[in-house]
N, C-alpha and C positions, 0 to 999 in steps of 0.2 A: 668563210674567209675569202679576202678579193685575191685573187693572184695579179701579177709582176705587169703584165701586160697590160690590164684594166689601168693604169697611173698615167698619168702625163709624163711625168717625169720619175726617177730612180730615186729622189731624195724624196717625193711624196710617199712611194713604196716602204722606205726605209724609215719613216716616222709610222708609217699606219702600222708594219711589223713590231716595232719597239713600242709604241701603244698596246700593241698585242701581248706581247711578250709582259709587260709591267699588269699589264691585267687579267692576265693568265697564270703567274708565278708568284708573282709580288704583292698583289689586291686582292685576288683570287674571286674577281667579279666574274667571272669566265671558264667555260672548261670546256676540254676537248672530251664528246660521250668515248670516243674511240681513237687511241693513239695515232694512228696514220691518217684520220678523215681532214677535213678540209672546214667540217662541221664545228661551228662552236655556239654552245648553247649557256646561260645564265648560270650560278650559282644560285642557292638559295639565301645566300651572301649579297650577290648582284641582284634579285631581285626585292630585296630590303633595301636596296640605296636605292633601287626606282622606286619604289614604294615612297621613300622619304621626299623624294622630290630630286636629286640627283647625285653627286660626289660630293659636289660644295656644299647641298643644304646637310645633307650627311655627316660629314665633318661637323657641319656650326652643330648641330645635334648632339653630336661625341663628346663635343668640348664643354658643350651647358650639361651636359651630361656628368662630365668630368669634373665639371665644376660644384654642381650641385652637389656631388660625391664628397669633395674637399670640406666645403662650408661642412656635410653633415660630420664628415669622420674628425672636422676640428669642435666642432657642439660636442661629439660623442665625447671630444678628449677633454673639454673642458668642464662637461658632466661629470664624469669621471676624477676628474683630478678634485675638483669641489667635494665630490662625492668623499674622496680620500680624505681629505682635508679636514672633514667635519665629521668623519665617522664615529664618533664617539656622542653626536649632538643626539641620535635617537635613545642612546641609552639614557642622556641626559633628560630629556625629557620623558622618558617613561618614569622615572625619579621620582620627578615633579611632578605626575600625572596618578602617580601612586599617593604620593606625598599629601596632596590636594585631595585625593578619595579617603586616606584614613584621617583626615582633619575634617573634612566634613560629615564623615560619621562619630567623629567622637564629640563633634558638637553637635550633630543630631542627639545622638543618644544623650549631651546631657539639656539638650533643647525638653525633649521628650520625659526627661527626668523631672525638672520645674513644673513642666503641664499636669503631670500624675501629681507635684506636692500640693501644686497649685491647686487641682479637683481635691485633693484628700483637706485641704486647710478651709474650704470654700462650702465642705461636706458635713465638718464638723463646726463651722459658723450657723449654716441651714440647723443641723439638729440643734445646738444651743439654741438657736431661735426659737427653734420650734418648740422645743422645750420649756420655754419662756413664757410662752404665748399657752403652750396647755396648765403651767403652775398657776393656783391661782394668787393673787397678791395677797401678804397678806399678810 
């Protein structure tokens, strides 16, 4: 810390203290390691806003920050409330999706039933034939 006599003047003093004091108390970019020292060394708060590039870019960070936070938790809400909304639509379609499975085994199975009469009708044309062909005419 500068002391009193280092300033030109008493109002340059009185801004670097109150500077001091707002970033020591208020922003907490700042800390004294030891109550009475004269010493002030960074936070690990203050040394994430240098990091970021200073207070202002800091801020603009916070705020896109803040902002992208909003858009998300208003998507979350409108998921959500959609969500509500149509909560019955999964049951709805498991229905239909059941519906659709016992309709197309029960015309499987009578697909599969015509193919057997079919081989059985097409079984005993072959024997009549063949039986036709071993009689002799006559």
């Amino acid at each position: 810390m500068k002391m009193e006599d280092e300033f030109d003047n008493y109002k340059d003093y009185i801004d670097y203290k109150n500077n001091l004091i707002l970033m020591l108390d208020d922003i907490k970019v700042l800390k004294k390691p030891h109550s009475n020292s004269l010493e002030i060394v960074l936070t690990s708060f203050g040394l994430e806003v240098i990091e970021k590039g200073g207070w202002l870019k800091y801020q603009e960070d916070r705020k896109e920050k803040e902002k992208l936070n909003a858009e998300k938790e208003n998507y979350d809400f409108l998921s959500k409330r959609w969500i509500y909304k149509n909560r019955l639509l999964p049951y709805f379609l498991s229905v239909a999706a059941l519906t659709v499975s016992i309709l197309t085994l029960y015309f499987n199975a009578q697909k599969q039933e015509k193919i057997e009469t079919l081989k059985k009708e097409i079984e005993k044309i072959k024997t009549e034939i063949h039986t036709k062909k071993t009689k002799p005419n006559g």
